[in-house]
N, C-alpha and C positions, 0 to 999 in steps of 0.2 A: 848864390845867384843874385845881381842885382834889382832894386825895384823896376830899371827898368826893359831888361829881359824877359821879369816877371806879366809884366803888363803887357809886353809887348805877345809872349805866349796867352796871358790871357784874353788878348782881342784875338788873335788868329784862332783859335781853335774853343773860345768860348767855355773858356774854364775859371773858377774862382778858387779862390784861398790857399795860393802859389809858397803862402810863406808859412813859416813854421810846419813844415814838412806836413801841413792837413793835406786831406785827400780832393781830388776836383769834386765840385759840385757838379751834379750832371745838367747836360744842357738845357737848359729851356725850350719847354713844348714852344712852337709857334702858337701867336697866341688868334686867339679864334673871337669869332664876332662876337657881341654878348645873345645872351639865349633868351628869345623874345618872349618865351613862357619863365625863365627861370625867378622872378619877383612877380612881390602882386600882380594882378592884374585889374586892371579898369576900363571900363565903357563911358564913354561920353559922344554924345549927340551930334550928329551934323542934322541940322531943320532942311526940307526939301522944299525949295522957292513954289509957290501956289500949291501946296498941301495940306493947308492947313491942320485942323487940329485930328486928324484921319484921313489917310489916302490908301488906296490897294495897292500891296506891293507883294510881289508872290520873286521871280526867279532874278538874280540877278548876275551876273558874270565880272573875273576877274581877267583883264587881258593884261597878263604875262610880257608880253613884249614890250610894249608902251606905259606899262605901270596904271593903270585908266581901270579905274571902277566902274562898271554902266550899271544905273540903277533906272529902269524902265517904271516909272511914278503914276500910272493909273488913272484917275480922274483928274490929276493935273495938267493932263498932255502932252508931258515932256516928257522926254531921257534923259538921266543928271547923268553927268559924267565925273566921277571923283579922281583927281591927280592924288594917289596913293604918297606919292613921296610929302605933299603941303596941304593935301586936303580938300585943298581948291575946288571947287566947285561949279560946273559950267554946264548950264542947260540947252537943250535942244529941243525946241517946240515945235508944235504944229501939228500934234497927232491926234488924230478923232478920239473923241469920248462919247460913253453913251450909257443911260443908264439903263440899268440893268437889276430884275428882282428874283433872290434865291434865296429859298428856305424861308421867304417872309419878308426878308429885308431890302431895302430900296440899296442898290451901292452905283456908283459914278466909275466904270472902267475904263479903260484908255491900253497903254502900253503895259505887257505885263511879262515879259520874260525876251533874256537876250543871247546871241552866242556870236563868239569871236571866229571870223573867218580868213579869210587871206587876202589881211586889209583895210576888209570891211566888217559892218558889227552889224548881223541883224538883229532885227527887232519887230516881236509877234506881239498886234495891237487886237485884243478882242474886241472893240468896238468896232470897227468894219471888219474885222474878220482879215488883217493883212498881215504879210512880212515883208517889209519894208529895210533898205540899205542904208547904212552912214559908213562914212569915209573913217576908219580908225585913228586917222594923223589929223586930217582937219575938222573932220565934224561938221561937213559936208552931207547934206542928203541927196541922199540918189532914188533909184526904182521902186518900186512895191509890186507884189503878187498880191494879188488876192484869192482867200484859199477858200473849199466849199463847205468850211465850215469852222467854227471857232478854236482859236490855237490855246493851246496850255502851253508845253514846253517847245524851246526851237534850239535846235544840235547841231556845229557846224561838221559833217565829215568829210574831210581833205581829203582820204585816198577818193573821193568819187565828185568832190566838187556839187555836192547837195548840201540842202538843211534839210533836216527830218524834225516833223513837227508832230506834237503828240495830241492829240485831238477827242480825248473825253465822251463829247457829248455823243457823236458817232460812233464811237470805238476803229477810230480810225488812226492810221500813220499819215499826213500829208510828206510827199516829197517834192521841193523844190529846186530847182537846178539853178544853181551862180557859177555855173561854168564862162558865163561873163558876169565877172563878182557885181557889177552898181548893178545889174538887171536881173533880179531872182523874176523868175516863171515856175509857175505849177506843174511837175511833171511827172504825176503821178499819186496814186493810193495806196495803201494796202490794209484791209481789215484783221484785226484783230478778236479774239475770244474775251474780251471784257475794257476795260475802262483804261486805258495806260496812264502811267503815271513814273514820273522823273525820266531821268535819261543820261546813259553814259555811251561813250564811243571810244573801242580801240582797235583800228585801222580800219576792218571792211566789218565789222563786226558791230551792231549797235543793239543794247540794255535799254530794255525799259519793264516797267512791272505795270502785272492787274492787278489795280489796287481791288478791285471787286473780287478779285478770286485769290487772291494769297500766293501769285504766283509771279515770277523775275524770266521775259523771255530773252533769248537771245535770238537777234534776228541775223540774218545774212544781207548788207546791204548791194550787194550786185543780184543777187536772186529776188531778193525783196521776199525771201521766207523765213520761219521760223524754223532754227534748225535746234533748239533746246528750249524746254521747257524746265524751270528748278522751283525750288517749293524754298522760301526763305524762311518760312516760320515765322509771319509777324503778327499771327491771331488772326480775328477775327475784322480788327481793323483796317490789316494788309497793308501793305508795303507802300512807301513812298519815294522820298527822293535816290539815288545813285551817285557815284563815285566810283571809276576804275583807276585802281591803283597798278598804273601799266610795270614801276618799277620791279614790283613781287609779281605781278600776276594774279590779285586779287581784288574782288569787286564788294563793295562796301555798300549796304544795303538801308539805309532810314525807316528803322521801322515806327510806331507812333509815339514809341518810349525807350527804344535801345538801337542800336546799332547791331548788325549783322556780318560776318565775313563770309565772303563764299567764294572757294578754290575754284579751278579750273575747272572741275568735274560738277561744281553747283553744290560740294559739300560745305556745311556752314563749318568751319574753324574757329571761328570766334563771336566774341560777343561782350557788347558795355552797354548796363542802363543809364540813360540819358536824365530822365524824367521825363512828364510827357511833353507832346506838344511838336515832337519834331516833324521837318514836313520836307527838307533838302537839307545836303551834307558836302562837305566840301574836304578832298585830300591834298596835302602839298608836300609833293613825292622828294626834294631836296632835304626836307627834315622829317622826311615819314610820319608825319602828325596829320591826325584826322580831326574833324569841326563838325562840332551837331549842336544848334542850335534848338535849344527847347523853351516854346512859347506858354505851353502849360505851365513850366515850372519857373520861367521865367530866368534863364541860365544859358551859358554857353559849356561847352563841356569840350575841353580839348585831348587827346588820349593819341599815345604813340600806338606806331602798327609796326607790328613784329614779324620777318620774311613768311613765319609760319602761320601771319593770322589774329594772331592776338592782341589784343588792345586793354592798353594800361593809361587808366585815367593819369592825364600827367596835370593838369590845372582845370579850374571851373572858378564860373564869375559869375555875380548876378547881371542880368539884361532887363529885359523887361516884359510885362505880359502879350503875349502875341507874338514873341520875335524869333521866330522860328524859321528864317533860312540865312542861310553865310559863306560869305566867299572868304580864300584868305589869300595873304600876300606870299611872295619866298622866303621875306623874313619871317612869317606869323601875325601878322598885323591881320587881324580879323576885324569883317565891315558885319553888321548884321542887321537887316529889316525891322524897322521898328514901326508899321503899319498905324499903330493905337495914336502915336504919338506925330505922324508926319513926317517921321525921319530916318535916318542911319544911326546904327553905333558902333562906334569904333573903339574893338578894343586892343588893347596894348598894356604894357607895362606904365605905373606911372611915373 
């Protein structure tokens, strides 16, 4: 056979070592992105403009569609917004701060948790107690509700065109209607049996836990009731942040030093210790990898999640004291709260 018959079978059909009668080499896999966990990994800082050397930072959201980190900055005023792909950084001011004393200590609050909605990004300021619109493309402000009492987490849920806001100090649910997304309105309550704490949503269905009582509800959001109560087993300290992992069908629970899995029925499947410190969690259902940031131990801990539940430490990194919640990208490019220090860390491969 000549060389170039040879070649010429070896481009069409993707075969090699035509001559001296070797066998074909088999084809090559298509080759795939590199794997954002597979080498070391490293943290490094973005500084958040007016934050100085400490600002409160508690929930922050990753909006998927536009690549757009919102990082809601506390006694700074603003809403930083991180361009995932450069980093970039672009703030949004204007938001009331107030100070505020718990447990002893004097702290400066402002904005402090955010959720992407259809558009727009809300954002729940505990100093006057609102939730307030920005434009997801321009960054734009629009409307504010003001709610009857201080907001922790804010949940966008699409099938009903509300935010559900989780509210602590009452033991309350606030629900908001942006059934005209720039204009959220208050449109409604519902009390709960203890303290809520984190929050996930899949379809009409919305997760949150009492951190006071050790327990993960599931609420109904067109009934606005509680149609399950589950026990996630997080001690005595009780449960925090959430995660529904809609791909399996399983909900991934923050407890103060491990992770939790709980099936459809509320039975726990799995479980990975974190160290302590953790306080929200983040899933990224494309590469089934879960994110638990832990502030006690000063770590991020990243672990694949298996259709059945289980979780396998796949990489851990140091962070830094305090930095205890994280969003992550579709690649794996995880941001994490660095409250101590005034900033973000970004971690990635180096």
């Amino acid at each position: 056979m000549s060389a170039r018959v040879c070649s010429t079978i070896a481009a069409l059909m993707a075969v090699a070592g035509c001559r001296n009668g070797a066998a074909p080499e088999p084809v090559p896999a298509r080759s795939r992105a590199p794997d954002p966990t597979a080498g070391p990994l490293v943290a490094r800082s973005i500084a958040l403009p007016g934050a100085g050397n400490e600002v409160f930072l508690d929930y922050i959201v990753y909006d998927r569609g536009r690549r757009r980190v919102w990082v809601p900055a506390g006694g700074s005023g603003a809403v930083d917004v991180i361009d995932a792909a450069t980093d970039a950084l672009t703030p949004v001011a204007g938001f009331a701060t107030a100070e505020v004393e718990r447990r002893g200590r004097k702290r400066t609050v402002g904005p402090s948790a955010a959720t992407v909605g259809d558009g727009v990004v809300y954002v729940g300021d505990r100093a006057d107690s609102t939730v307030c619109a920005i434009d997801a493309t321009t960054l734009e402000r629009g409307g504010c509700a003001v709610l009857p009492s201080m907001p922790d987490g804010v949940a966008y849920v699409a099938a009903r065109k509300e935010v559900w806001v989780t509210a602590p100090g009452d033991r309350s649910l606030i629900v908001v209607d942006v059934s005209a997304p720039r204009a959220p309105r208050v449109a409604g309550a519902m009390k709960v049996d203890g303290e809520p704490e984190g929050y996930a949503v899949d379809g009409e269905r919305f997760f949150t836990n009492l951190e006071d009582r050790n327990r993960t509800l599931v609420i109904d959001t067109a009934s606005r009731a509680v149609v399950k109560t589950w026990s996630p087993g997080c001690g005595e300290d009780g449960p925090r942040g959430l995660a529904y992992a809609a791909d399996v069908r399983l909900l991934l629970v923050a407890c103060t030093d491990h992770i939790v899995v709980l099936d459809a029925g509320g039975e726990q499947v799995g479980r990975l210790d974190t160290g302590a410190g953790v306080d929200n969690l983040d899933y990224v259902a494309g590469i089934r990898r879960a994110y638990a940031a832990a502030g006690g131990a000063g770590r991020l801990v990243v672990a694949d999640l298996a259709p059945d539940g289980r979780l396998t430490q796949r990489a851990a990194v140091a962070t830094a004291e305090g930095a205890r919640n994280v969003v992550a990208t579709e690649t794996g490019k995880a941001y994490v709260i660095d409250p101590r220090h005034g900033g973000v860390l970004v971690v990635a491969p180096r």
